[in-house]
LUMZA-268654 format. One line per 8 residues: number of its first residue (from 1); their letters; for each residue x, y, z of N, C-alpha, C, O. Coordinates in steps of 0.2 Angstrom, whole numbers, plus 5000, padded with zeros to 4 digits. Each point is the difference from the previous one (the first is absolute). Layout:
// LUMZA-268654
NUM) a) X:Y:Z:X:Y:Z:X:Y:Z:X:Y:Z ~ ...
This chain:
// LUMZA-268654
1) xxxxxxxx) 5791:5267:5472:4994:5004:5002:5002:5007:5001:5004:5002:5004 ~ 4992:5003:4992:5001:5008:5000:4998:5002:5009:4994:5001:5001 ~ 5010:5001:5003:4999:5005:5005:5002:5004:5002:5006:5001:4998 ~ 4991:5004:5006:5005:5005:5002:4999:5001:5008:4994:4999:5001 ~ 5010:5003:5003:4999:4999:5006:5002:5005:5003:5006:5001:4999 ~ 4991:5004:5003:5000:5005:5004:5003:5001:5008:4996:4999:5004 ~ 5008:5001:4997:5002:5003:5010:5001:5007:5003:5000:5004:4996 ~ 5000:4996:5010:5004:5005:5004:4994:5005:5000:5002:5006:4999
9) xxxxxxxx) 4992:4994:5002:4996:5003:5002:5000:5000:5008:5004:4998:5003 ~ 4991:5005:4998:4998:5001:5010:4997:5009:5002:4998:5005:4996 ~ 5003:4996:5011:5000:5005:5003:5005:5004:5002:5005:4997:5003 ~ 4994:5009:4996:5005:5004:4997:4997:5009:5004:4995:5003:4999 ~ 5010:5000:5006:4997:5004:5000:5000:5007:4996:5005:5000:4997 ~ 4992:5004:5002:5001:5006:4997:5009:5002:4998:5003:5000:5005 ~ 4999:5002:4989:5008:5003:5000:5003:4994:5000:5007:5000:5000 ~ 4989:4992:5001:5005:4996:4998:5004:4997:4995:5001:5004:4996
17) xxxxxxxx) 5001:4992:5003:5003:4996:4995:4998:4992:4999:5002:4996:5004 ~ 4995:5001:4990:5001:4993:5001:5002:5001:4990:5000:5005:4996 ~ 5002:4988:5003:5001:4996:4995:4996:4994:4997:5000:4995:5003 ~ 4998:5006:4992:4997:4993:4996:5002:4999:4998:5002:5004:4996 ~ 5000:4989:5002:5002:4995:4995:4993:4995:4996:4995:5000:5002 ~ 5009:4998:4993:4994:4996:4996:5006:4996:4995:5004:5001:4995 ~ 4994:4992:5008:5004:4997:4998:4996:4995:4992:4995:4998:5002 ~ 5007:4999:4991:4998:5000:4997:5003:4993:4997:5006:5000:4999
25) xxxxxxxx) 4990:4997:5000:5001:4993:4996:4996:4998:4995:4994:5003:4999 ~ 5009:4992:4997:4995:4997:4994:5000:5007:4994:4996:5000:4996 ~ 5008:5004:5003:5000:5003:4994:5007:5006:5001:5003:5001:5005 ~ 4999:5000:4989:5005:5002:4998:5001:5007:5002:4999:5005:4996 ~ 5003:4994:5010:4998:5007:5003:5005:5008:4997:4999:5006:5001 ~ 5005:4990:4994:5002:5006:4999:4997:5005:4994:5002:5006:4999 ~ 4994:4990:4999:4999:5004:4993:4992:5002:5005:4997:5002:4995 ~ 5000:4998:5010:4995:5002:5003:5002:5009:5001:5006:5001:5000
33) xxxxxxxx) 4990:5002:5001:4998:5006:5001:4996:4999:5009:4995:4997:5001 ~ 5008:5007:5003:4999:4995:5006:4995:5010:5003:5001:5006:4997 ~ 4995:4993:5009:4995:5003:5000:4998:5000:5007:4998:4995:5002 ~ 5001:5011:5004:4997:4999:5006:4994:5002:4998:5000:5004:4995 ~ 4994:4994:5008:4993:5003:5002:5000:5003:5006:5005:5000:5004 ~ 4987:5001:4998:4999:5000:5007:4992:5001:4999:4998:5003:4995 ~ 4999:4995:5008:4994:5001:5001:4997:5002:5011:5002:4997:5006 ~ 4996:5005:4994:4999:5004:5006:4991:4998:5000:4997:4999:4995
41) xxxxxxxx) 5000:4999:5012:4995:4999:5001:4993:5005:4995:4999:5006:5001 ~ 4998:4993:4996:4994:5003:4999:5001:5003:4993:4996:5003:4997 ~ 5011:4996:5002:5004:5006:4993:5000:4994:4994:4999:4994:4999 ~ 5005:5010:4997:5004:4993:4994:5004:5001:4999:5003:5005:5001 ~ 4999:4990:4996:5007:4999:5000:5003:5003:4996:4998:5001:4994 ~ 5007:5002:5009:5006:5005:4997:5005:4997:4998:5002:4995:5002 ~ 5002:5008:4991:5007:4999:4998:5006:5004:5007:5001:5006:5001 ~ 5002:4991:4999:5004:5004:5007:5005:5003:4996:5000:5006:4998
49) xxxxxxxx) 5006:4987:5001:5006:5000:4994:5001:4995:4996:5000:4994:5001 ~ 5002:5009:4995:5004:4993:4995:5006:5001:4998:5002:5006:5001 ~ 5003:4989:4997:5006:4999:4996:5001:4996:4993:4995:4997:4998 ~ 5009:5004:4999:5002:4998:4993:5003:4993:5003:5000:4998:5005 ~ 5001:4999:4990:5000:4992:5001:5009:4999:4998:5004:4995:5001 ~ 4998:5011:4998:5009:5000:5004:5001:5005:5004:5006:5002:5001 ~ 4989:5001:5001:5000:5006:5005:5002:5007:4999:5001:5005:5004 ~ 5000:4996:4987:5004:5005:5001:4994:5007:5001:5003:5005:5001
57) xxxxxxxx) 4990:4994:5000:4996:5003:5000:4994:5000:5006:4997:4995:5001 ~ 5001:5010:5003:4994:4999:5004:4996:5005:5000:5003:5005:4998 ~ 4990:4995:5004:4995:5004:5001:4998:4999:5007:5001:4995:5003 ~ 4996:5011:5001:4997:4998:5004:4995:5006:4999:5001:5006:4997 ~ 4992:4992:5009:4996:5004:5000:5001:5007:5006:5004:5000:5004 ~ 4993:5004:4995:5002:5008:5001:5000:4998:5008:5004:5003:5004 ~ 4991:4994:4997:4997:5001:5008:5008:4995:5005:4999:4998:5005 ~ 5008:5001:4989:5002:4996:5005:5007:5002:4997:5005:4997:5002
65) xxxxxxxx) 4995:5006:4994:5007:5003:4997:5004:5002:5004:4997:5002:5005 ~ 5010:4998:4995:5004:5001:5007:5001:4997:5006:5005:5001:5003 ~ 4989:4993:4998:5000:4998:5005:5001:4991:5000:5001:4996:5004 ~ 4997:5003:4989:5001:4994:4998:5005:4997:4995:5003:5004:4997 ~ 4999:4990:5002:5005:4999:4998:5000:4994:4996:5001:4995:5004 ~ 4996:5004:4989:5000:4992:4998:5009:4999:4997:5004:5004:4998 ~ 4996:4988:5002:5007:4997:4996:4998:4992:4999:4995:4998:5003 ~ 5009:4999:4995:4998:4995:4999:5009:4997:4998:5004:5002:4996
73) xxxxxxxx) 4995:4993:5008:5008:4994:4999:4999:4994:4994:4999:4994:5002 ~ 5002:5008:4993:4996:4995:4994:5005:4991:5002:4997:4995:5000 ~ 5009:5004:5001:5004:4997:5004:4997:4994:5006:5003:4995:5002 ~ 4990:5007:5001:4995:5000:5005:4995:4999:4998:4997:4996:5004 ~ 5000:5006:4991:4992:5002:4997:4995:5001:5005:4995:4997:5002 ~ 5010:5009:5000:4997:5004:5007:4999:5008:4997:5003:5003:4996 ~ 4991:5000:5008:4999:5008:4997:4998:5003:5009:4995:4998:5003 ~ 5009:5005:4999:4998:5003:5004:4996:5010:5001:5000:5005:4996
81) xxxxxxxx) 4998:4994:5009:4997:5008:5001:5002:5002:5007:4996:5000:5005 ~ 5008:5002:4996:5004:5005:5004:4994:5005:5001:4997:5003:4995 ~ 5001:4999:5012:4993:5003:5002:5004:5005:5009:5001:4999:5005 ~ 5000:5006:4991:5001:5006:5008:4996:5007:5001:4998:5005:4996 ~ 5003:4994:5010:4996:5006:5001:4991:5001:5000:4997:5004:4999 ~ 5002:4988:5003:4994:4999:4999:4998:5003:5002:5003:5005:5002 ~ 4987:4996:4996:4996:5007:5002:4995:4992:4999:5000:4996:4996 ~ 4993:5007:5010:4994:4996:5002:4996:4997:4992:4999:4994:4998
89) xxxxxxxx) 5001:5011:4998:4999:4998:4994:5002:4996:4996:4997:4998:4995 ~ 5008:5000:5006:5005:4996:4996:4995:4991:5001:4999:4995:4997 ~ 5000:5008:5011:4995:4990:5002:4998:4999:4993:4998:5005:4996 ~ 5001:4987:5003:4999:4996:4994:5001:4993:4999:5004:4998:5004 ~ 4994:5000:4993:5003:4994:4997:5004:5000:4993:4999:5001:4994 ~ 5008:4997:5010:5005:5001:4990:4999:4995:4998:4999:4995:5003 ~ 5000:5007:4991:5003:4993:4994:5005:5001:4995:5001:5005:4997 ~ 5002:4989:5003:5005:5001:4994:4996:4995:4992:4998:4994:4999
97) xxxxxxxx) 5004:5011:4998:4999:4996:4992:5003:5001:4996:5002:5006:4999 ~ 5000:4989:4996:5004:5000:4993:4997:4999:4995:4995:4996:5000 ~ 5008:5008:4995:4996:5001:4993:5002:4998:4996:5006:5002:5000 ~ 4994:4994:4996:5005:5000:4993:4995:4999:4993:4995:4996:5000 ~ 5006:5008:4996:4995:5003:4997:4992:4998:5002:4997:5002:5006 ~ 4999:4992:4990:4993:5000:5004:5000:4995:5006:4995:4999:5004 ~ 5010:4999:4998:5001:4997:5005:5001:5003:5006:5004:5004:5001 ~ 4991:4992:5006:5001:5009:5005:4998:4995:5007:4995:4997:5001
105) xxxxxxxx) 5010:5003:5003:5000:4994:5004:5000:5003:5009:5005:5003:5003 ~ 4991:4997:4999:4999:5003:5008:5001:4993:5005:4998:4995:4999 ~ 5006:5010:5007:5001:4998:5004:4993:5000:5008:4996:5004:4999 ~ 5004:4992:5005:4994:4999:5006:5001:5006:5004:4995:5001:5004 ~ 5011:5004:4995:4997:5006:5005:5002:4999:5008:4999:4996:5004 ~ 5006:5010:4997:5001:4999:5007:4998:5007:5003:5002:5005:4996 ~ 4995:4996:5009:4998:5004:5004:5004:5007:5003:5004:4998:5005 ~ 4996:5007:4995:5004:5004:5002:4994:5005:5004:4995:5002:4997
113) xxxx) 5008:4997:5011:4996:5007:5003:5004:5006:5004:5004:4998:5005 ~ 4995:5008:4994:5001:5005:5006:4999:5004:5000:4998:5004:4996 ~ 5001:4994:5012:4999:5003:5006:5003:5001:5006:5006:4998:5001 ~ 4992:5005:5004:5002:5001:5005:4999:4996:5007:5003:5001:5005
């Protein structure tokens, strides 16, 4: 059974730090191209960052450059997103997803909010 399972969400205050994990079964996670989102209440959903499927490459989006951190431990078929320096903005719900060419697999979403 293909899933991906997302953790390490919660509340967080401004300037903090959390981490997500997304942990991934039922597919061959190394040849995935692995991917955060976010979607934020009332908005849509955004590409945060992605990585290469041996990591030697990532992107992330401008509004989080510098403060965020994707990697992924293929050993694991774990991709995580290292998140610091939170700002109220960032509240959302992550998702993690993998691509392998038309195949494109999302994760249930865990919650990130901060505040004070």
């Amino acid at each position: 059974q293909v899933q991906l399972v997302e953790s390490g969400g919660g509340l967080v205050q401004p300037g903090g730090s959390l981490r997500l994990s997304c942990a991934a079964s039922g597919i061959t996670f190394r040849r995935y191209v692995m991917s955060w989102y976010r979607q934020a209440p009332g908005k849509e959903r955004e590409l945060v960052a992605d990585i290469s499927s041996l990591g030697g490459s990532t992107r992330y989006a401008d509004s989080v450059k510098g403060r965020f951190t994707i990697s992924r431990d293929n050993s694991k078929n774990t991709v995580y997103l290292q998140m610091n320096s939170l700002k109220p903005e960032d509240t959302a719900v992550y998702y993690c997803q993998g691509s392998y060419y038309n195949n494109h697999v999302w994760g249930q979403g865990t919650q990130v909010t901060v505040s004070s």
